[in-house]
C-alpha positions as CSV (number, residue, x, y, z in Angstrom):
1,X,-56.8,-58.6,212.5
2,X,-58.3,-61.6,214.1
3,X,-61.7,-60.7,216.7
4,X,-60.8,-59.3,219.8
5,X,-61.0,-61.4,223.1
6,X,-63.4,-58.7,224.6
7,X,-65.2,-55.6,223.7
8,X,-62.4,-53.0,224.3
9,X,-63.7,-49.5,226.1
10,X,-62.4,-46.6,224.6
11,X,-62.3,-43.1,226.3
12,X,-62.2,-39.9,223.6
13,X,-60.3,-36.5,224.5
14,X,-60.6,-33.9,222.3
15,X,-58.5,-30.4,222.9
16,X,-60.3,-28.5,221.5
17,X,-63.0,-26.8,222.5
18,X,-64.2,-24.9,219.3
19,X,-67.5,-26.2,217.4
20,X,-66.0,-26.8,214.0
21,X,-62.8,-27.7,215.3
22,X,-60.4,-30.1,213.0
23,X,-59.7,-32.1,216.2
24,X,-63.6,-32.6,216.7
25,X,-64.5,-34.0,213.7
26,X,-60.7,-36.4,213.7
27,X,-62.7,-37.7,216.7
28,X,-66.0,-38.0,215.1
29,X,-64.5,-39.6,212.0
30,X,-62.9,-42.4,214.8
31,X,-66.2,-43.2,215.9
32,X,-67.1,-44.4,212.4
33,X,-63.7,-46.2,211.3
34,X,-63.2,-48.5,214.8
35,X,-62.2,-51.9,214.3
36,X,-65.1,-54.5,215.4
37,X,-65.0,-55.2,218.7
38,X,-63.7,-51.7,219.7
39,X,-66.4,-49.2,221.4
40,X,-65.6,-45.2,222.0
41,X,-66.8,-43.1,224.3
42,X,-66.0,-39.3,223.8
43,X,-66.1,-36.8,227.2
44,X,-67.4,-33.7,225.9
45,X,-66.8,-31.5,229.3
46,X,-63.4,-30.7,229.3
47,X,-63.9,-27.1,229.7
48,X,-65.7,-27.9,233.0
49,X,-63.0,-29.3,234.7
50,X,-61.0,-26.7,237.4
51,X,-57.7,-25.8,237.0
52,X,-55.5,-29.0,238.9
53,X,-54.9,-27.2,242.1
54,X,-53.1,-30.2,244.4
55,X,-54.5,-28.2,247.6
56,X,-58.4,-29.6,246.5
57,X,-57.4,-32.8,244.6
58,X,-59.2,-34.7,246.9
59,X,-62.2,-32.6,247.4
60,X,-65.2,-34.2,245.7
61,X,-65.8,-32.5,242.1
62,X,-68.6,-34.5,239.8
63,X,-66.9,-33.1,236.3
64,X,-63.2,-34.7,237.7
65,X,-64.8,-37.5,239.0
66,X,-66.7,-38.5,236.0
67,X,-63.5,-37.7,233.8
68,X,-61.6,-40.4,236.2
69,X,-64.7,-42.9,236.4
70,X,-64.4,-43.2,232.4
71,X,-60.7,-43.1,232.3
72,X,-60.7,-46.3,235.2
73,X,-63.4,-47.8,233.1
74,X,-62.1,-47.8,230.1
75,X,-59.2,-50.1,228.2
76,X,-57.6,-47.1,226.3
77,X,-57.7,-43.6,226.2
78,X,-58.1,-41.9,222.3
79,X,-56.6,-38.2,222.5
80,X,-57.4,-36.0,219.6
81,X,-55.4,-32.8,220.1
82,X,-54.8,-29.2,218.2
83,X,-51.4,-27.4,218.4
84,X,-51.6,-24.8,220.0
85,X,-48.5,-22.2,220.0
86,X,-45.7,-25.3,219.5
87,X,-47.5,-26.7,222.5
88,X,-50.6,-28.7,224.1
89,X,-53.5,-27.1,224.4
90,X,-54.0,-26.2,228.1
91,X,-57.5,-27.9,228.4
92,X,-56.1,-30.9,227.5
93,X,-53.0,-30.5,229.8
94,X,-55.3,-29.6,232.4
95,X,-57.5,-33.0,231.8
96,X,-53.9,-35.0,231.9
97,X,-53.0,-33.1,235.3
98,X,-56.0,-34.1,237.1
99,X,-56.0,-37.8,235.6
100,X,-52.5,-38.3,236.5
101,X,-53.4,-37.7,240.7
102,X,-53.8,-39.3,243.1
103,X,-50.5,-40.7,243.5
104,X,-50.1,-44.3,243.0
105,X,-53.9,-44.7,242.2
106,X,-54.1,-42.3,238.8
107,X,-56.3,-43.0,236.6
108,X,-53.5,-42.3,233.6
109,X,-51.2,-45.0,235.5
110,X,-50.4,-47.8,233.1
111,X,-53.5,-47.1,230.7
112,X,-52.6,-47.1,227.3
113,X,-53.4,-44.4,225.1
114,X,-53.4,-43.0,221.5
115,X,-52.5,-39.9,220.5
116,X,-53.6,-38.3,217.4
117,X,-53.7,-34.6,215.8
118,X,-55.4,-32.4,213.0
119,X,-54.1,-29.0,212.1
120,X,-54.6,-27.0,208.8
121,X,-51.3,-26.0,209.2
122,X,-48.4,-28.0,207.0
123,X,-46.8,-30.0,210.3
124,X,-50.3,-31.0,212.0
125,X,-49.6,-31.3,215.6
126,X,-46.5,-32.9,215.5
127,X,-45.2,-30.2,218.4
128,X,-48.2,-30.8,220.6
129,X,-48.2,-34.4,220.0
130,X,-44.4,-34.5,221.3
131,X,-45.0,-32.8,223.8
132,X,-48.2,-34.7,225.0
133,X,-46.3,-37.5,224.8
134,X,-43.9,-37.0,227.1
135,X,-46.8,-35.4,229.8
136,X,-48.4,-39.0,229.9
137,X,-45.3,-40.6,230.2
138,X,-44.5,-38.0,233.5
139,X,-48.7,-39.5,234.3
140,X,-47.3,-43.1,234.4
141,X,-49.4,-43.8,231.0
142,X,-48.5,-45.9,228.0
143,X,-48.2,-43.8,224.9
144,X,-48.6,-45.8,221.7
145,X,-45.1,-45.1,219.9
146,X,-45.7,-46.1,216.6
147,X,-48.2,-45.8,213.9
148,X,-48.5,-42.0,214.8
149,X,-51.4,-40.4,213.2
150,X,-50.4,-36.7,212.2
151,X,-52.9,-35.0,209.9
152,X,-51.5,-31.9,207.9
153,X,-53.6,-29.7,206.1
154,X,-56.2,-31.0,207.6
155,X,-59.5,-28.5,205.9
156,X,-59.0,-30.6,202.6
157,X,-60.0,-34.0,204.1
158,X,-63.0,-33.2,205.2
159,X,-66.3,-32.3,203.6
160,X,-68.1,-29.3,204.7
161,X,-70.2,-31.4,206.8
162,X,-67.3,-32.2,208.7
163,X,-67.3,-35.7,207.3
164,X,-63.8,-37.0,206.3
165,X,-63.9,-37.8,202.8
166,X,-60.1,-38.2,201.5
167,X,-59.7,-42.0,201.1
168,X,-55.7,-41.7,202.4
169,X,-56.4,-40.1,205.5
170,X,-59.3,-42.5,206.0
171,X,-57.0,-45.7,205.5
172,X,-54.3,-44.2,207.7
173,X,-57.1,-43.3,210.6
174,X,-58.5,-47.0,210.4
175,X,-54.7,-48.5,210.5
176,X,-54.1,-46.1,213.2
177,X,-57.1,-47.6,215.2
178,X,-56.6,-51.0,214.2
179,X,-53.0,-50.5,215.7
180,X,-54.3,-49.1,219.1
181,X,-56.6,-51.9,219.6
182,X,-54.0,-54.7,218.7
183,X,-51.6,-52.5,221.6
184,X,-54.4,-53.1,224.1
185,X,-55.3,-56.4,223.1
186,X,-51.5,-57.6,223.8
């Protein structure tokens, strides 16, 4: 992959909110396999955002208002996200809510994005990824397609530091990346 034109801004979401979640260290192990040029930023506050209630969506709150900042700021969004009973996680639907209002100025409108999963279970997040999916399409986002990054039994690629340490799911993450970064660069 050639250099990028610009530093591209990434924005992190993880939805998960556990210490030793999967999810958390997929994210972590992002921050060390980005493709030069490529910076990411992860929110960690997700569980401070209020439920989207339309009757105060444009009442002044710092934690939604900071979540959009980054989101405006930013060239991409990187979503790591659990599955959680076939679905999304509702944190994470809760962040894609709020990000996907105001009407014709949301901060999900036309923003690509990158979803990407970790479960120790033998499907990953494939459900929850699906399913996100089509909720940032409904925000007016642009869901990378293809490569998807779908990690299945997740536990065994990581070390009990939470570092990630099998050399497949490694190369897979960084093609992943790479991927993302050529989508925004295009």
């Amino acid at each position: 992959m050639g250099e990028p034109v610009h530093e591209i801004k990434l924005v992190g979401l993880v939805g998960s909110l556990r210490a030793e979640s999967l999810n958390g260290m997929l994210m972590r192990a992002a921050l060390t396999r980005l493709p030069r040029g490529t910076e990411l930023d992860v929110l960690g506050d997700l569980d401070q955002l209020p439920f989207y209630n339309q009757d105060v969506e444009h009442e002044p709150h710092h934690v939604v208002d900071r979540l959009r900042e980054h989101v405006d700021e930013a060239d991409g969004v990187l979503i790591a996200t659990p599955e959680y009973n076939y679905g999304v996680p509702g944190v994470l639907k809760n962040a894609v809510d709020w990000l996907s209002r105001p009407m014709g100025r949301a901060a999900l409108k036309s923003k690509p994005v990158a979803v990407m999963g970790a479960s120790p279970s033998n499907f990953g997040s494939v459900r929850a990824q699906l399913a996100l999916r089509q909720n940032l399409l409904g925000a007016d986002a642009r869901p990378m397609a293809k490569p998807e990054y779908i990690l299945s039994r997740a536990k065994s690629a990581f070390d009990i530091d939470g570092e990630m340490v099998d050399d497949t799911s490694s190369d897979l993450l960084i093609k992943f990346l790479e991927a993302f970064s050529a989508q925004i660069e295009a």
